[in-house]
C-alpha positions, -999 to 999 in steps of 0.1 A, spaced: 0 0 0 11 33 -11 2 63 13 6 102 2 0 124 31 -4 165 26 24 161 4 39 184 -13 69 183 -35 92 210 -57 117 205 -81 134 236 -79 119 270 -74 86 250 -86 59 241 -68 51 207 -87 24 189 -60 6 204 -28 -21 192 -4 -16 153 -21 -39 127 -3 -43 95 -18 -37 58 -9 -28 34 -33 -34 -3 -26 -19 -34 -34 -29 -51 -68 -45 -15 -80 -27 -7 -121 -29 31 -119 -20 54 -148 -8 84 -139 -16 114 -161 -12 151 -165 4 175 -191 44 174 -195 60 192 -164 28 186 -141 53 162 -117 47 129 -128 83 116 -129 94 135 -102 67 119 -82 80 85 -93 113 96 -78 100 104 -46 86 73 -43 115 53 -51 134 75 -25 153 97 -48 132 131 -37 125 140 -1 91 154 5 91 191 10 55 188 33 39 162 43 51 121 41 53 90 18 43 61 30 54 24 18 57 -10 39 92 -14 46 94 -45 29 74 -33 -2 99 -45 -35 99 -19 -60 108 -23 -98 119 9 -120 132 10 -158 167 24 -155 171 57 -176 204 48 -189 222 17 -202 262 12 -196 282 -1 -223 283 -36 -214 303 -68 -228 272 -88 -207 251 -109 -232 214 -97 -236 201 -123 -217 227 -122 -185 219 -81 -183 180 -95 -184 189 -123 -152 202 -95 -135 170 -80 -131 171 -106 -102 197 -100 -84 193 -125 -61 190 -153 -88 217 -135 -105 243 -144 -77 233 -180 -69 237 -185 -108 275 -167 -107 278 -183 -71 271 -220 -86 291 -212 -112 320 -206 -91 316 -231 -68 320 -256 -97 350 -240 -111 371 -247 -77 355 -280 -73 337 -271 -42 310 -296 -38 295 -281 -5 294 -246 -20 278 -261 -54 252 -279 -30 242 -248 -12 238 -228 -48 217 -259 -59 192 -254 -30 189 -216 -35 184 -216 -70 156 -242 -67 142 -218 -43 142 -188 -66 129 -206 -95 160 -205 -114 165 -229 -133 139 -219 -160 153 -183 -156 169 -185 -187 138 -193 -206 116 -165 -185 143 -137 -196 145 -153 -234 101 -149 -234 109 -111 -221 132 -106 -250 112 -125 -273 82 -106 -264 100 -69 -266 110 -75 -300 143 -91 -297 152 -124 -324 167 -153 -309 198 -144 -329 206 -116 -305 198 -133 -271 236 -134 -267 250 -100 -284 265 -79 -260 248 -54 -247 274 -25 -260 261 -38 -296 223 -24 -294 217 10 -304 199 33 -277 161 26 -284 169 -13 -282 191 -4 -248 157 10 -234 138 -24 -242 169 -39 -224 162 -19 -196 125 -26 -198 131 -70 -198 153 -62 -169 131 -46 -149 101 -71 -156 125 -97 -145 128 -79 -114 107 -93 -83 87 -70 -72 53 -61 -49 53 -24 -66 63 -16 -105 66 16 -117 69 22 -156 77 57 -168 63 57 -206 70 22 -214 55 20 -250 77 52 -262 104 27 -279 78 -3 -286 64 -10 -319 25 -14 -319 36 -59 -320 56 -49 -281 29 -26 -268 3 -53 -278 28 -76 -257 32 -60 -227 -5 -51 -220 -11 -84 -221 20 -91 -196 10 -61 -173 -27 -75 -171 -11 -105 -154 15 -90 -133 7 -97 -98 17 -64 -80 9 -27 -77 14 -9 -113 19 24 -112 23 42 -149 28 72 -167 17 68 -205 3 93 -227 -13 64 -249 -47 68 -239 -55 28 -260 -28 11 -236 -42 30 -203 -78 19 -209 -67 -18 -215 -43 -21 -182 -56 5 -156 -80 -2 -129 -70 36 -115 -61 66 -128 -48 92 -110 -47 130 -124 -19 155 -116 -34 192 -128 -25 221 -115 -3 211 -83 -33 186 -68 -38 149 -74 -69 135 -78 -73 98 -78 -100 79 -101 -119 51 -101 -116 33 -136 -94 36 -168 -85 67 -187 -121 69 -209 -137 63 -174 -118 91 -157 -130 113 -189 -163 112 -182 -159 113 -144 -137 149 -147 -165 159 -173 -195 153 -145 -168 168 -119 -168 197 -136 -199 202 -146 -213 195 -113 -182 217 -104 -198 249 -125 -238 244 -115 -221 245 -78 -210 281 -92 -235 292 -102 -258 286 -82 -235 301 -49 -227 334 -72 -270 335 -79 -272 334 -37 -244 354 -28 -266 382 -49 -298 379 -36 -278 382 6 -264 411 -9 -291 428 -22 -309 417 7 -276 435 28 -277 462 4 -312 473 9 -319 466 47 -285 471 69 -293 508 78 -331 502 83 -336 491 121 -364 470 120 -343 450 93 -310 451 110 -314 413 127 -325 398 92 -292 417 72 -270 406 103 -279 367 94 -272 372 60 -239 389 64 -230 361 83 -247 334 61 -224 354 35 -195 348 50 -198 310 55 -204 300 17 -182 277 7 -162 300 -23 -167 274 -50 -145 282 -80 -157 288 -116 -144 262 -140 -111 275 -158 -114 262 -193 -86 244 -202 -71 258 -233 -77 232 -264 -46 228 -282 -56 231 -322 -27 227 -347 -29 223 -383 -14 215 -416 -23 243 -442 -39 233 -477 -17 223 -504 -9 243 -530 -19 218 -554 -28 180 -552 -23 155 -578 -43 126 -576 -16 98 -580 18 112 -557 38 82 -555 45 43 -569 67 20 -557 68 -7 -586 85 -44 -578 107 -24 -558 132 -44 -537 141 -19 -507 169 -17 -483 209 -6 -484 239 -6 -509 268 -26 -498 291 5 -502 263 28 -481 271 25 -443 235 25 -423 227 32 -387 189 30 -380 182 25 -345 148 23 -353 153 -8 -371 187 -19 -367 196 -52 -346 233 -59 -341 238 -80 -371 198 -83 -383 202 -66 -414 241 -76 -425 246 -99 -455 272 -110 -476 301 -91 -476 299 -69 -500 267 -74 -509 234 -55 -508 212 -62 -479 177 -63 -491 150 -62 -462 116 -59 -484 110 -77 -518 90 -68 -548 75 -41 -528 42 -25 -549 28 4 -531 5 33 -546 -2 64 -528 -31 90 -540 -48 119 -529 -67 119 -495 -54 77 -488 -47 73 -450 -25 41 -444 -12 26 -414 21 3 -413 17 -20 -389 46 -47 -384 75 -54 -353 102 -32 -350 132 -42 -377 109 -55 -400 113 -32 -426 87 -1 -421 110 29 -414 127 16 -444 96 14 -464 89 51 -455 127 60 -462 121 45 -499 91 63 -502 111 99 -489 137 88 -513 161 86 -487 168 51 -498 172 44 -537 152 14 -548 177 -19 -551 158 -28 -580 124 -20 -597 112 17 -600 100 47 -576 73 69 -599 63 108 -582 41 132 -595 61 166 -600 36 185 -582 42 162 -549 58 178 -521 68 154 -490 66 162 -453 86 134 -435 90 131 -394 115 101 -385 122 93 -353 155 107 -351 137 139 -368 138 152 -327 173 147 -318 183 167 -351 171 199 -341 205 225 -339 216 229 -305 216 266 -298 191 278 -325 158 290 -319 125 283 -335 125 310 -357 165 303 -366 152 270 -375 124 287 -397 146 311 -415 165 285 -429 136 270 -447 123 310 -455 150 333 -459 128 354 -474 99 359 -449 90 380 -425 98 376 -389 62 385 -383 49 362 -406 70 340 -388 63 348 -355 25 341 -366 29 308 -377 47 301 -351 24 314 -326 -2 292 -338 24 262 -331 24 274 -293 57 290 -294 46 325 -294 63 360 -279 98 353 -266 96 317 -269 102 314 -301 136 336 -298 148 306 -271 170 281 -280 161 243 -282 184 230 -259 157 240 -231 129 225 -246 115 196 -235 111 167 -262 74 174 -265 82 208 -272 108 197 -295 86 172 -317 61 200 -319 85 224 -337 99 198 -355 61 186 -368 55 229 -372 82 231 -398 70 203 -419 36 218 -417 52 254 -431 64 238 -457 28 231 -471 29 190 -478 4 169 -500 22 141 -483 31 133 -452 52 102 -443 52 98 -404 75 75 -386 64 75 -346 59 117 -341 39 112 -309 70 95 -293 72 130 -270 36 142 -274 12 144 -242 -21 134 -245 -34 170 -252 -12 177 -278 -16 139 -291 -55 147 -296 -46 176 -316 -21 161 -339 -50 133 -343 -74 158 -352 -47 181 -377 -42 147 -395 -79 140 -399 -87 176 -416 -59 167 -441 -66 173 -474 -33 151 -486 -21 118 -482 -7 105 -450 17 68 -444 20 67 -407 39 42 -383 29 46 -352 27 25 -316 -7 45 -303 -37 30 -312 -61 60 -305 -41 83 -330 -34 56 -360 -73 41 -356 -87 79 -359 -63 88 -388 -57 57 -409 -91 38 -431 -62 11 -445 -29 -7 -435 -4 -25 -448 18 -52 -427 51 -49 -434 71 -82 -416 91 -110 -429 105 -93 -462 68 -85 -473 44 -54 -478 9 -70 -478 -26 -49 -471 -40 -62 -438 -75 -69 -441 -96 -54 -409 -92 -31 -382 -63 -26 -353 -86 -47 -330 -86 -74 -360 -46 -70 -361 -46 -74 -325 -66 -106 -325 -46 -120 -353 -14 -113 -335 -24 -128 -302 -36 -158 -324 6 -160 -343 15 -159 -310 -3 -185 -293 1 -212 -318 31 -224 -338 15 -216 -373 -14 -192 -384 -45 -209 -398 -61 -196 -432 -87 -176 -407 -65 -154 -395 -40 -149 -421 -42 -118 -435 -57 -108 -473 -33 -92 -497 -51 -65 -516 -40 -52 -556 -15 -28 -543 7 -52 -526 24 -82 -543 6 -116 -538 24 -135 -508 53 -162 -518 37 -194 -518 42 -220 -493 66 -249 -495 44 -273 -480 71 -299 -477 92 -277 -462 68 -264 -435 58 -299 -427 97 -306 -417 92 -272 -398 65 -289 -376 81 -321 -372 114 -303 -362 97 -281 -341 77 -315 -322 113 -329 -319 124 -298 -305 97 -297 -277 98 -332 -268 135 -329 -263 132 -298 -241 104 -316 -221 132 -346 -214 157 -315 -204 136 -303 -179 127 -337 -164 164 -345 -166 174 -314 -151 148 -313 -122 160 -348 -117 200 -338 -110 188 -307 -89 169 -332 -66 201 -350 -64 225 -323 -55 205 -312 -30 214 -345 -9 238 -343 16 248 -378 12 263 -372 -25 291 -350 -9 302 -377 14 335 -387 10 344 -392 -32 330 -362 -45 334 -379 -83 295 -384 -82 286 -349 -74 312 -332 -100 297 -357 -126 261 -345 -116 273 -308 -120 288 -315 -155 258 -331 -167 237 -300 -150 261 -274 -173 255 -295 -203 217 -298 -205 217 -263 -199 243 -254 -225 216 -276 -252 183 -263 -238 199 -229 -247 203 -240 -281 173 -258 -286 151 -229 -273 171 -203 -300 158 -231 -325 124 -238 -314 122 -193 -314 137 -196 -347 110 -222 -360 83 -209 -344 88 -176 -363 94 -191 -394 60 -214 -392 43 -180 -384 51 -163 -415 45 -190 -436 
């Protein structure tokens, strides 16, 4: 249980919370919302102990077990799935202590290791922290690839495994979907919803707080108000609130004139003077009910084209990816080694690619993370020549493209309208300072320079100068990675009263099922239309991942625009499943086998005089753990290949 008492905290010379009293109790999933800067993090640090209270006090059992994603990542030699483990730091060093204990041959030592990895579970801990990776997007492949190999956004999902391998009684998740594709997000919902604990998270994705949270608490203003129900359920609750809040109002302000008039008219005359003293007094006790303050609406927009072709853009049996003399670095899609062929030869991700793109289409890209979409939209940019087959655009199309790096690229030091000028030498400041304005940066703000803007503000200018540059396109690779909720509902509703075409990638549901009436599924080399909705994808993604194969059912339909799918080698899939049988039988006989030994070094008697029998027990321990390993990369391996076929 988690217990805020009048507290009040600053960061600064800010006053972020006052007056905070709320209790939190065990097995509650709260999301925790409020615009950027309302003290949502800095509330998380509090409770993990990193902030002191200025007024008031925090309360949490002293043997509560909290969980955090770390903000940073060290360069590590560790494999993937050893930085994962250590999540559990406990199971961590029985594993290193059993280790070694076997290495100097000390059979008392291995025996003591034996018994406290059976009592933390940890003899499947290899396979739980493989399902984490697994699940966050990580091949089998790169299980074992030093950490110091994965570029920054795959460091976070590191840091994410690690801290759902972590016991814990309390987790707290700071924007967890930020570096998820929609595949992950799906993923960890579903993990979340069974995660036995308190959940406390901050997520500007309104889709993934309504399917987790059973609470949501509200920071606005300096208060905290706490929520029964998910996010659209708080909606409607801070709508009645309010409104409640305003006929409250009203109906004080419509009393508080009728005393005074009363006052007014009747104080000086003596036969009246009882009656007007009541009312003074009756006066002075009302309660002071406040008007609602209308919370400004953020509207953005993307101005009309100047002109609008009706067919923009073709891709036609386009192969798509990178020239072996052109050195890439996407860590958006990258994996350490994922995309690398031949040396010297071109790595092709997607094949035979068809895509068309005409006037007022809306098309989502839905697919995991490395599977080829930011290098689908690159093609389309023509940031990426085609390996073979042909890119076709209309002379009249003009492209508006937000990456996800499109944020860090800002120049340090300049300011909004430094940015501008560079696109418009020849404007006016005021014109500038207009448009601008309209963008939220208006009077002095947009003379300050970027480096003390916060990344919403940051993606906000970077989406404002693609919008002055009048688009009939615009290719969109994750732009509400930044974006709070408010500004998240604008961008949704710019997009919808766009008279162009849009292509966006994109992890929140609420924004890509109000913008998008199409997508396309870009995974395993392939650009195929999906046939249905975001809750259809969903469905057929659970399905993939609960079964070794996809049935005809939930396959989806390619349309015209995308090349038909390769044809299945039916042969060859059947040896998939037969493998794949073999594969699991022999895994079940590991585990048996294994549990078996583990029994057995945990008997004193083994140790007793020749130690041969308990050194031979150890060995065989190491090496059915050294071939499940292997066998679970295969079974992975095979179990992705049977779902794309």
């Amino acid at each position: 249980m988690l217990s805020l008492r009048n507290f009040a905290l600053r960061r600064g010379p800010n006053l972020l919370l006052s007056g905070v009293d709320i209790t939190i109790y065990d097995g509650w999933r709260v999301g925790v919302i409020g615009r950027n800067g309302c003290g949502k993090s800095s509330l998380f640090a509090a409770i993990r102990g990193e902030l002191d209270a200025d007024v008031g006090g925090l309360d949490l059992p002293a043997k509560m077990r909290l969980a955090s994603v770390a903000q940073e990542t060290p360069s590590l030699p560790d494999p993937a799935l050893e930085f994962v483990i250590g999540g559990d730091a406990a199971l961590a060093a029985a594993i290193k202590a059993e280790a070694d204990a076997c290495a100097r041959e000390d059979w008392q030592a291995v025996a003591e290791a034996h018994h406290q990895l059976e009592a933390l579970n940890g003899y499947d801990a290899e396979a739980r922290a493989g399902r984490l990776l697994h699940g966050l997007g990580f091949p089998a492949a790169t299980h074992r690839r030093p950490v110091a190999e994965f570029s920054g956004g795959w460091r976070v999902r590191l840091n994410l495994a690690r801290a759902l391998m972590t016991p814990s009684d309390m987790l707290l998740l700071d924007e967890p979907t930020n570096h998820l594709d929609l595949d992950a997000v799906l993923w960890l919902e579903q993990w979340l919803l069974k995660y036995p604990g308190t959940l406390l998270l901050i997520s500007h994705d309104r889709e993934f707080l309504d399917g987790i949270s059973t609470h949501t608490l509200h920071l606005h203003e300096g208060r905290a108000k706490l929520y029964t129900g998910d996010y659209t359920a708080f909606e409607r609750q801070r709508a009645e609130h309010l409104r409640q809040q305003q006929i409250a109002f009203e109906k004080e302000q419509a009393e508080r004139e009728h005393l005074q008039k009363f006052i007014d008219r009747f104080r000086a005359q003596a036969t009246k003077a009882t009656q007007a003293q009541s009312r003074i007094k009756r006066l002075a006790k009302l309660a002071g009910t406040e008007a609602v303050r209308a919370e400004r609406a953020l509207h953005i927009n993307f101005q009309v084209p100047a002109r609008l072709p009706f067919s923009l853009l073709r891709l036609n049996e386009v192969d798509a990816g990178y020239r072996a003399s052109a050195r890439h670095d996407d860590p958006a899609e990258e994996l350490p080694d994922a995309r690398d062929g031949a040396a010297g030869s071109d790595a092709v991700i997607l094949h035979q690619v068809g895509f068309g793109l005409e006037a007022g289409d809306r098309v989502g890209l839905l697919g995991p993370n490395g599977a080829g979409k930011s290098t689908l939209v690159k093609t389309l940019v023509g940031a990426l020549a085609p390996l073979s087959g042909e890119r076709m655009i209309h002379n009249d199309t003009r492209i508006g493209y937000f990456a996800q790096h499109t944020v860090e690229s800002l120049d340090a030091g300049r300011s909004p309208i430094d940015h501008l000028r560079d696109l418009a030498p020849d404007a006016s400041t005021q014109d500038m300072r207009n448009f601008l304005g309209r963008w939220y940066f208006a009077g002095d703000r947009a003379f300050e320079s970027v480096d003390g803007f916060s990344g919403g503000e940051r993606a906000r200018l970077a989406l404002a100068l693609i919008a002055w540059r009048k688009p009939n396109v615009l290719l969109l690779d994750e732009p509400t990675n930044h974006l709070d909720l408010d500004m998240r509902e604008a961008l949704a509703e710019a997009l919808s009263d766009f008279d162009g075409a849009i292509v966006l990638v994109s992890h929140d549901r609420h924004l890509i099922g109000l913008v998008c009436d199409r997508y396309i599924r870009v995974a395993d080399g392939c650009v195929d239309a999906f046939d249905g909705d975001l809750d259809d994808y969903a469905t057929w993604l659970r399905s993939r991942n609960n079964r070794p194969m996809e049935t005809e059912s939930n396959k989806p339909t390619a349309k015209a625009v995308a090349p038909a799918a390769r044809p299945v080698d039916d042969k060859a899939t059947r040896r998939q499943r037969s493998r794949l049988q073999q594969v699991e039988a022999r895994l079940a006989q590991i585990d048996a086998g294994s549990a078996e030994i583990a029994t057995q070094l945990t008997d004193p008697a083994i140790y007793r005089g020749d130690s041969a029998q308990a050194a031979r027990l150890a060995q065989q321990q190491r090496l059915l753990s050294t071939e499940r390993e292997a066998l679970e990369a295969e079974w992975l391996g095979l179990y992705d290949a049977l779902a794309a076929s």
